[in-house]
Structure formats: structure tokens, C-alpha cells
C-alpha positions in Angstrom: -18.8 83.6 67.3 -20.8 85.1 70.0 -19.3 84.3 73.2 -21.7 83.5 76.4 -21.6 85.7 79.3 -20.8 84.7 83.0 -22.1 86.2 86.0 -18.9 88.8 86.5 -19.6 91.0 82.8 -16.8 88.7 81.3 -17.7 86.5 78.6 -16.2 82.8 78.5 -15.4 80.3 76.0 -14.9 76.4 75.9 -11.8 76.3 76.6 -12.5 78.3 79.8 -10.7 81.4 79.5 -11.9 84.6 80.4 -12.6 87.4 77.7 -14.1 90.8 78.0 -15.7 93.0 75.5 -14.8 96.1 76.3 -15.2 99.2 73.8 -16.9 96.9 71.2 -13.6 95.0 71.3 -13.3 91.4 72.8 -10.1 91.9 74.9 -7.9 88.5 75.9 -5.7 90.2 78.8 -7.6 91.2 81.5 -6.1 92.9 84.5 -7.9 92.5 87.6 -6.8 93.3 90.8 -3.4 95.2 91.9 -0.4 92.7 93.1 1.7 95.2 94.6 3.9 98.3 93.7 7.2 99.4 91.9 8.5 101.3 94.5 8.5 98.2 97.1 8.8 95.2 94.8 12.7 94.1 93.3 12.0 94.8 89.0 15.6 94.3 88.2 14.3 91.1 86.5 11.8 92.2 85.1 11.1 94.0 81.7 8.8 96.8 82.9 5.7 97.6 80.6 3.3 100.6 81.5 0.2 102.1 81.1 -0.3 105.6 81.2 -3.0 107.3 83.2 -4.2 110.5 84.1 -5.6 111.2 87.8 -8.7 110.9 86.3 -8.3 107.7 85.0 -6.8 106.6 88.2 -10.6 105.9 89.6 -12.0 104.7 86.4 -13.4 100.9 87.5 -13.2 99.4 83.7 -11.1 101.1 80.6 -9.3 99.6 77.8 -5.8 100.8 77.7 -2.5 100.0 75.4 0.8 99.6 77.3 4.2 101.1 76.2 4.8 98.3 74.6 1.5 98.6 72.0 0.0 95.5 74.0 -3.8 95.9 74.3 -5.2 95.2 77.8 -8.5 95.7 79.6 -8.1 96.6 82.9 -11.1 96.1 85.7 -10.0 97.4 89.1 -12.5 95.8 92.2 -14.9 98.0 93.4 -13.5 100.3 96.4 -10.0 100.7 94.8 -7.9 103.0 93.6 -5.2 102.7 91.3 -1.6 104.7 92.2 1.2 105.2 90.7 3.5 102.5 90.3 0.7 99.8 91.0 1.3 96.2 89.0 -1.7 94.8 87.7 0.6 91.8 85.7 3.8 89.9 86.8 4.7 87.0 85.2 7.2 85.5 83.0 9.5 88.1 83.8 6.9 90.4 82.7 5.4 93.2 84.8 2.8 95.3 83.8 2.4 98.8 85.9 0.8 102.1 86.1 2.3 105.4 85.5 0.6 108.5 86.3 0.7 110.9 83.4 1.7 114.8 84.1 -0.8 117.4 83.7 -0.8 121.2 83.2 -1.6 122.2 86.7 -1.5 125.6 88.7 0.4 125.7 91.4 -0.3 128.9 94.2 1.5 129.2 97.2 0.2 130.7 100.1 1.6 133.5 102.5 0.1 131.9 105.2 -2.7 129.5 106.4 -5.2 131.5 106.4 -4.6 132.7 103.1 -4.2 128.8 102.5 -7.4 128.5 103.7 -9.3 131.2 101.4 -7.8 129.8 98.1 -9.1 126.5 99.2 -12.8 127.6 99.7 -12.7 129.4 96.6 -11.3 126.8 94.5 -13.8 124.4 95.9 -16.5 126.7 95.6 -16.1 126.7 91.7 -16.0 122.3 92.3 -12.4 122.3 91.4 -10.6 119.2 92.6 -7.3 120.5 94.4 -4.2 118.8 96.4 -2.3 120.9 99.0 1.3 119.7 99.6 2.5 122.3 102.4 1.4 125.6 101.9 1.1 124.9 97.9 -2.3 124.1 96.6 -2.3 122.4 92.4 -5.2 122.6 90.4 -5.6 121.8 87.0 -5.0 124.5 84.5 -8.6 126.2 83.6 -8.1 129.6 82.3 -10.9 130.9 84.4 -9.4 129.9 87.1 -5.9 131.5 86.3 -7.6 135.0 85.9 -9.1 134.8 89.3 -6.5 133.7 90.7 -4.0 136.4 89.3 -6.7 139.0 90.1 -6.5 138.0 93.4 -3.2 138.8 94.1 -2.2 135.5 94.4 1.5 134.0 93.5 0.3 131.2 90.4 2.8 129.3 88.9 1.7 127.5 85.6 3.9 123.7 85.6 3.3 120.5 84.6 3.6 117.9 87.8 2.1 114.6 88.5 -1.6 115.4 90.6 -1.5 112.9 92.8 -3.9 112.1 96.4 -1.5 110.9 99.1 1.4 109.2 96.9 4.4 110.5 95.8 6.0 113.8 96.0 4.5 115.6 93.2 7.3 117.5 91.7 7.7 119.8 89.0 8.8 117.9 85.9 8.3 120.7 83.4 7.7 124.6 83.9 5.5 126.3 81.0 6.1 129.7 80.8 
């Protein structure tokens, strides 16, 4: 049954509920807009169900993604916003669906000083790698290329796995690979 489309992308039937067809998949949850966060809201009584995203994915405006839980959602985040970790997209019937940003195989130099700071930072973005600095630490994502020069450098590089994150969280080390 083909299903008319509305003025938003989503498609709509009689009954008036929304669907989206997403990946060549009609999709019936749709999450649209972020409600709050894990780390300020009370989940005790809530059963907790998450999606897993990269940082990548993190600025994605429409993806179709399966939760933790093998439920099959589409989620369309408004223009101008960007997902974090922790952020609930669902919460009802003691239900809360949230994101969880996914590890990744990173490189993590630290610095001697801030100049030195300085020079792995225009190098790194010189060759359009996307970097965060927490202190005198700067993570990028692993690229082999990037390890060599790095090491040929001089430079102290530490290969981990850690959540690459903007201006949230602490990004710890969750895993070391040697």
C-alpha cells in the first residue's frame, strides 16, 4: 500500500500516524527531538534501551538504527542539533530510549608543552584530521599514516580505545591496545 507523503518527508496513513521510509524500510518509531539526558534525569524506573553511535554518527540528521534491545527505530534529529552521549530521544511507559557513544581506536599524544601542543595540532589539522584536546593530550582516530608521522616525530603516541567526544564527558581510556 503506497502511503502518501506529508510536507515533513514522513509519510501518513488514515489512521493518522506518522511513518517514515527510511533505508527502503517503512519505519513505525520515529524519534524526533531529544527530551533530556541520562546523567540529569532519575532512570531508576525506567528500563534503559540504547542505541549505539559513533562520533560520526553523532551529527548524522536522519539514520535508521536498532536499539540493544533488537527494536528497530528511525531517528531524525532537528536541524542545528547534535546528539551526545546519554541524550533520550523516547520516554514513556517506563521506557527510555538513549544514546550511547561507541569507543573508537584513537591516538592519544601528549604534549611536553604548549607549544609543542600547538605544533601537533597544526599538523594534524593540516592532513584534515578531526582532533579533541583534553589538557595537554590531543586524540585522533587511529590512521596508520598518521601513527608513523607521529612516532617519527618524536612524539609520545599512545594507541587506546576511548569515547571521542566534543565537550561532553571525560573521555577516558576504556581499553589500551598494545
Amino acid at each position: 500500500m503506497a502511503l502518501p507523503n506529508d510536507s515533513n518527508g514522513a509519510f501518513q496513513r488514515d489512521s493518522g500516524k506518522r511513518y517514515i521510509f527510511l533505508e527502503g524500510k517503512v519505519m513505525k518509531m520515529i524519534l524526533r527531538k531529544v527530551i533530556g539526558n541520562l546523567a540529569t534525569m532519575d532512570n531508576s524506573q525506567y528500563q534503559v534501551e540504547r542505541i549505539f553511535l559513533t562520533w560520526d554518527e553523532l551529527s548524522k540528521r536522519m539514520m535508521r538504527k536498532t536499539t540493544d534491545r533488537g527494536n528497530q527505530v528511525a531517528v531524525v534529529v532537528p536541524e542545528g542539533v547534535r546528539l551526545k552521549d546519554g541524550d533520550v530521544l523516547y520516554c514513556e511507559d517506563n521506557r527510555v530510549i538513549a544514546v550511547q557513544l561507541l569507543t573508537e581506536d584513537v591516538l592519544v599524544v601528549k604534549a611536553k608543552n604548549y607549544h609543542q601542543l600547538g605544533w601537533i595540532c597544526y599538523h594534524l589539522g593540516y592532513q584534515q584530521s578531526r582532533i579533541m584536546i583534553t589538557g595537554k593530550e590531543v586524540l585522533v582516530p587511529f590512521n596508520p599514516g598518521i601513527h608513523t608521522f607521529l612516532l617519527h616525530n618524536g612524539l609520545n603516541v599512545k594507541r587506546c580505545f576511548r569515547r571521542f567526544m566534543d565537550d561532553s564527558g571525560d573521555g577516558t581510556p576504556t581499553q589500551n591496545v598494545q
